[in-house]
C-alpha positions in Angstrom: 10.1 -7.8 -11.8 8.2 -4.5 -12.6 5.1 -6.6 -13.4 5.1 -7.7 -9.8 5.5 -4.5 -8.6 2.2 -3.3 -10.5 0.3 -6.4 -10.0 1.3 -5.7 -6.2 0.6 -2.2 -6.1 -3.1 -2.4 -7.9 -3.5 -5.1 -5.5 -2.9 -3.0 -2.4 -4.5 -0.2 -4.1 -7.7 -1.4 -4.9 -7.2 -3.1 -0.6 -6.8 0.4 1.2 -10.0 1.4 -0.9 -12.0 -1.9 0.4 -10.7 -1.2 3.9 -12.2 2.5 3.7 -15.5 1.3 2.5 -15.4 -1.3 5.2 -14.2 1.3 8.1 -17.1 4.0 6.5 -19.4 1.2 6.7 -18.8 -0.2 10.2 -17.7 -3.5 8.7 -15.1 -6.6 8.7 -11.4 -4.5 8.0 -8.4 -5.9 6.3 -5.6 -6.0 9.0 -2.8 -3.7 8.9 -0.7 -5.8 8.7 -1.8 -7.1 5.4 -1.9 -3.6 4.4 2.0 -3.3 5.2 2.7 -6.7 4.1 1.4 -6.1 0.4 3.0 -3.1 0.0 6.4 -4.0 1.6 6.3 -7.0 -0.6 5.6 -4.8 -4.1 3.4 -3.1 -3.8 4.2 0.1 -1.9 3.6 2.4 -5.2 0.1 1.7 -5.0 -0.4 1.9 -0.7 0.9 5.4 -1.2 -1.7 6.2 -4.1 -4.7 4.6 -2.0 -3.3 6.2 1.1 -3.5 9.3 -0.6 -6.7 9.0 -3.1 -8.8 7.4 -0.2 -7.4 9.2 2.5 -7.0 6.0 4.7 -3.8 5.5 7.1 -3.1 9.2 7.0 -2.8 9.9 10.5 -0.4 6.8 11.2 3.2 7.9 10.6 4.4 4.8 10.9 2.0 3.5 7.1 3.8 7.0 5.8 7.7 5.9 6.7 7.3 1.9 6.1 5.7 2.4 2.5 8.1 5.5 1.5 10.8 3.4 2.7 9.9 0.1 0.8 9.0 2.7 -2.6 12.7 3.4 -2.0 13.6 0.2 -2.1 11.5 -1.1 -5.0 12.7 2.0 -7.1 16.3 0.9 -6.5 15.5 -2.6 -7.4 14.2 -1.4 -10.8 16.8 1.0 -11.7 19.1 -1.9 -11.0 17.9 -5.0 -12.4 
């Protein structure tokens, strides 16, 4: 299970770095809620990383509670299986 997890969360990192490029450069964006999707699915770890290191979906509290709250969730699922 913590393969998924980092396959999911390099996944959605390396995605909120593509959708600042393409917002920068005026061009096609990755839907939020592909964004959320990906990172309520696995891969919440690295959303909160890109959020951060990009400094994409900052400002929209709801991307801050949603992938805190699935990193919760994933950490518990670790711990316990």
């Amino acid at each position: 299970m913590i393969y998924l997890f980092l396959v999911l969360s390099i996944l959605t990192f390396l995605l909120f770095g593509f959708d600042k490029n393409a917002a920068r450069m005026n061009q096609w964006r990755i839907p939020e809620k592909v964004l959320l999707g990906l990172s309520i699915l696995g891969g919440a770890a690295g959303g909160l990383l890109g959020m951060q290191v990009f400094r994409h979906k900052t400002r929209k509290n709801y991307f801050w509670i949603i992938l805190i709250a699935a990193a919760c969730v994933h950490l518990f699922l670790v711990v316990t299986l």
